[in-house]
Residue frames relative to the residue before (quaternion, step in Angstrom):
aa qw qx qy qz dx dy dz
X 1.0000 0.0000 0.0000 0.0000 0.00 0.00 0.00
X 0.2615 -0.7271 0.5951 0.2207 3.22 -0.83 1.24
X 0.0489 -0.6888 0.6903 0.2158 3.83 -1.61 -0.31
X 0.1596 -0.6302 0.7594 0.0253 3.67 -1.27 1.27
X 0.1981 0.6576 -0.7249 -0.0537 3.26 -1.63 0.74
X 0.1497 -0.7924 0.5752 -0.1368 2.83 -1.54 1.15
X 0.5202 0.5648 -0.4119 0.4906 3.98 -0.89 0.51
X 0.6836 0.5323 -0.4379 0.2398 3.67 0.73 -0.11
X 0.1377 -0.8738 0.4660 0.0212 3.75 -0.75 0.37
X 0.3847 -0.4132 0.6080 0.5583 3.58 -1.33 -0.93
X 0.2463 0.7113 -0.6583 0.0056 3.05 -1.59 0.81
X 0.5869 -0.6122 0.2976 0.4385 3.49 -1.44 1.19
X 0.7620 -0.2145 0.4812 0.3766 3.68 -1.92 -0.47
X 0.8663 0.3269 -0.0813 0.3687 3.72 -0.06 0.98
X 0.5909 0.4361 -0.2865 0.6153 3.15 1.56 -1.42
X 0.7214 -0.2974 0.5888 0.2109 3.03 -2.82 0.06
X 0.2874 0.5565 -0.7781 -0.0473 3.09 -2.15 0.34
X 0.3089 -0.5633 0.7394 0.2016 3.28 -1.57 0.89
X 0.0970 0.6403 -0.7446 -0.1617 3.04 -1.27 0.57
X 0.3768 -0.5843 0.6615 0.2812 3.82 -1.76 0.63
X 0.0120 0.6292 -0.7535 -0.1905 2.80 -2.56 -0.54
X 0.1467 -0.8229 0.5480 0.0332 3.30 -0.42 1.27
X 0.1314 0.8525 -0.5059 -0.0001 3.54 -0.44 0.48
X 0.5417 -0.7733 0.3279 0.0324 2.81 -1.31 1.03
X 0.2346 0.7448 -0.4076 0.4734 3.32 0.94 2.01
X 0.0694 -0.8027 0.5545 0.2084 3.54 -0.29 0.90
X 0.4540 0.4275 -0.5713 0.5336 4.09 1.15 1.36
X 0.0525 0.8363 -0.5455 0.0160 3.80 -0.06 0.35
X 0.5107 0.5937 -0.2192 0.5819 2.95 1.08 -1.64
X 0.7463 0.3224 -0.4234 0.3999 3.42 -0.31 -0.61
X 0.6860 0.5437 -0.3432 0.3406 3.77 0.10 -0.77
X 0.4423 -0.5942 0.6391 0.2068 3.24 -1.04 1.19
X 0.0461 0.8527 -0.5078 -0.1140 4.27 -0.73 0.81
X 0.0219 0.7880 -0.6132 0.0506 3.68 -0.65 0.46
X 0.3620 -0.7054 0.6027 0.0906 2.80 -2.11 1.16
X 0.1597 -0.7389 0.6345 0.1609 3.60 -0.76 1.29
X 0.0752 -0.5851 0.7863 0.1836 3.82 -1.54 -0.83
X 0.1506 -0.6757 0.7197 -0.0526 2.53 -1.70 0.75
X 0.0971 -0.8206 0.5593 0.0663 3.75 -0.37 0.99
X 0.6804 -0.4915 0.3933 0.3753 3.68 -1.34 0.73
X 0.8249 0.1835 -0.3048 0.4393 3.07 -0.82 1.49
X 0.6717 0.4985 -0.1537 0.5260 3.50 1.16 -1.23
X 0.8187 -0.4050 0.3750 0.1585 3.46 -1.74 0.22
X 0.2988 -0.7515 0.4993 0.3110 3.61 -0.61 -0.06
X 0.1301 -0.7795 0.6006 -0.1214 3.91 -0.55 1.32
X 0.5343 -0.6083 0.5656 0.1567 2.59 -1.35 1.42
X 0.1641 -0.7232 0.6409 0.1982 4.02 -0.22 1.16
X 0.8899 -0.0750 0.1407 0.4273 3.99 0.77 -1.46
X 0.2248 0.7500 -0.6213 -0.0309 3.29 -0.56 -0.05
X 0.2654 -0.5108 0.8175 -0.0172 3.37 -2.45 0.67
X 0.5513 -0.6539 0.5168 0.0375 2.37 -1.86 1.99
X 0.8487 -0.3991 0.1062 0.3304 3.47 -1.16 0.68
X 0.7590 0.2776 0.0013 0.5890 3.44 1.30 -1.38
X 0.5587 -0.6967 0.3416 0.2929 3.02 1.79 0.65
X 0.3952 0.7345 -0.4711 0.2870 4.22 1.18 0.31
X 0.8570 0.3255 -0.0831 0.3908 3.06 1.75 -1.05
X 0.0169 0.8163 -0.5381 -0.2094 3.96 -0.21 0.13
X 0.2433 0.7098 -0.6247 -0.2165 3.36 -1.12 -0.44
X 0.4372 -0.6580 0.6042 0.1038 3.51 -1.53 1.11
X 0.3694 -0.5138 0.6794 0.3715 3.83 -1.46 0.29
X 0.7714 -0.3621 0.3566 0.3828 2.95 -2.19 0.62
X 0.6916 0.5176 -0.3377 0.3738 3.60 0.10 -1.53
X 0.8165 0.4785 -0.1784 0.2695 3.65 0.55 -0.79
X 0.3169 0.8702 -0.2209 0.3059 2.72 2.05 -0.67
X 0.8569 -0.3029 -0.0895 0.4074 3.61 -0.56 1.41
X 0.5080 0.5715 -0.5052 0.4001 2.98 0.99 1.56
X 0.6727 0.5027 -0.0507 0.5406 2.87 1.25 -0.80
X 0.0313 -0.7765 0.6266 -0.0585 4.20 -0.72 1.03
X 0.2687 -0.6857 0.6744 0.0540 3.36 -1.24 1.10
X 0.2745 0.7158 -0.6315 0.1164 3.81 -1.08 0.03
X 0.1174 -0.8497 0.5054 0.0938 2.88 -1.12 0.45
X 0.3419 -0.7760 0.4879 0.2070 3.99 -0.82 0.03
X 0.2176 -0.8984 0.3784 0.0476 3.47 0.06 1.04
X 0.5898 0.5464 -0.2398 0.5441 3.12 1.74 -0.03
X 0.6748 0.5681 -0.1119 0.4576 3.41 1.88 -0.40
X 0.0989 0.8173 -0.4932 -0.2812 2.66 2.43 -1.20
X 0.4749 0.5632 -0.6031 0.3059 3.32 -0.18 1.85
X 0.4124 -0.6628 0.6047 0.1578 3.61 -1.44 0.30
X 0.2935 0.7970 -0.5276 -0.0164 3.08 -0.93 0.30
X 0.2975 -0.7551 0.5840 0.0156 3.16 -1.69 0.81
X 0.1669 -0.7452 0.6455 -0.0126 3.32 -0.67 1.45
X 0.0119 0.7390 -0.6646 0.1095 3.22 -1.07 1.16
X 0.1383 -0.7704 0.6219 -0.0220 3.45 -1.04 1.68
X 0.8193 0.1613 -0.1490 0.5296 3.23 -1.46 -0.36
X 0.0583 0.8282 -0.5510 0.0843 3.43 -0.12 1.12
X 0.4599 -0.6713 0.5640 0.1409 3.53 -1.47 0.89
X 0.6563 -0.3846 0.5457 0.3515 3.33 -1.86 0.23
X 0.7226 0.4850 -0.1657 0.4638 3.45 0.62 -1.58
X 0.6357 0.4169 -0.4114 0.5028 3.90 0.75 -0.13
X 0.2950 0.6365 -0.4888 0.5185 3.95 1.05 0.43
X 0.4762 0.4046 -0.6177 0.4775 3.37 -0.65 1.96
X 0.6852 -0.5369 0.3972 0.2908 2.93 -1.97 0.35
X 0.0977 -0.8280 0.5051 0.2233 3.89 0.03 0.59
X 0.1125 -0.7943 0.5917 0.0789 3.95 -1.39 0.77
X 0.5339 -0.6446 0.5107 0.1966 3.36 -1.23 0.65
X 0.0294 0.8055 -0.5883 0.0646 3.71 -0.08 0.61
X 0.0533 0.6640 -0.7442 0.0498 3.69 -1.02 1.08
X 0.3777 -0.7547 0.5107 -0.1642 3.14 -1.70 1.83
X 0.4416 0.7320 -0.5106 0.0918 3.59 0.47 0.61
X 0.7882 0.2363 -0.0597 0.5651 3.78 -0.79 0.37
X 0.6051 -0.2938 0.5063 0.5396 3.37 -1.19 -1.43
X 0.3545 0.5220 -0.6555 0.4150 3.95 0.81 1.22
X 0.1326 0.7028 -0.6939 -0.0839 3.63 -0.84 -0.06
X 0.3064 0.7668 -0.5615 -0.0531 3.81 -0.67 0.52
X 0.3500 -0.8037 0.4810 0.0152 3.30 -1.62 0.51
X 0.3199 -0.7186 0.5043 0.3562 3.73 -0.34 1.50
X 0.8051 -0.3340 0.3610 0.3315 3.54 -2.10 -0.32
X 0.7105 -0.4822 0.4400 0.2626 2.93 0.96 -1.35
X 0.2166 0.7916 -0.5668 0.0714 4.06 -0.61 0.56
X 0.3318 -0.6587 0.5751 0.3540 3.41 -0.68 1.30
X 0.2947 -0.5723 0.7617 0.0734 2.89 -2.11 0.25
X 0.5481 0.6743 -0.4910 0.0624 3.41 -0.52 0.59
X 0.4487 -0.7251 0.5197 0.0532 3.24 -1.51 1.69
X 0.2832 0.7608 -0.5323 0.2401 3.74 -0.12 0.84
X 0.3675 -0.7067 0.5382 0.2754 3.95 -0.83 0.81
């Protein structure tokens, strides 16, 4: 299973970015997906993630009604909508799909939110 993510950028204090992940599995649906980040210097953290058929999300504290996960199973894509953005949400963000003892991981898309 490949992961591509894409959408990431410079962007100001406040504004939006969708970022996607398209990957390249004709089981999507099955895979539990989730977005981590990882900022310079710091850990990797689980920012979101949505259950297979998509019934379920659940978000970390920091992200909490700013941020929206969803996905399209007919696209075999992820995505991650991210609003009123922070200085602090500046890190590298990855796609991660979870099924069984599969565990894979895209490359990667910086994020970073600076005026």
């Amino acid at each position: 299973v490949q992961l591509v993510e894409s959408g990431g950028g410079l962007v100001q204090p406040g504004g939006s970015l969708r970022l996607s992940c398209a990957a390249s599995t004709f089981t999507f649906s099955s895979f539990v997906m989730s977005w981590y980040r990882q900022a310079l210097g710091r850990g990797r953290e689980l920012v979101a993630d949505i259950s297979s058929v998509g019934g379920s999300t659940n978000y970390a504290d920091s992200v909490k009604g700013r941020f929206t996960i969803s996905r399209d199973n007919a696209k075999n894509t992820v995505y991650l909508q991210m609003n009123s953005l922070k200085p602090e949400d500046t890190a590298v963000y990855y796609c991660n799909a979870v099924k069984s003892l599969y565990d894979y991981w895209g490359q990667g898309t910086q994020v970073t939110v600076s005026s």
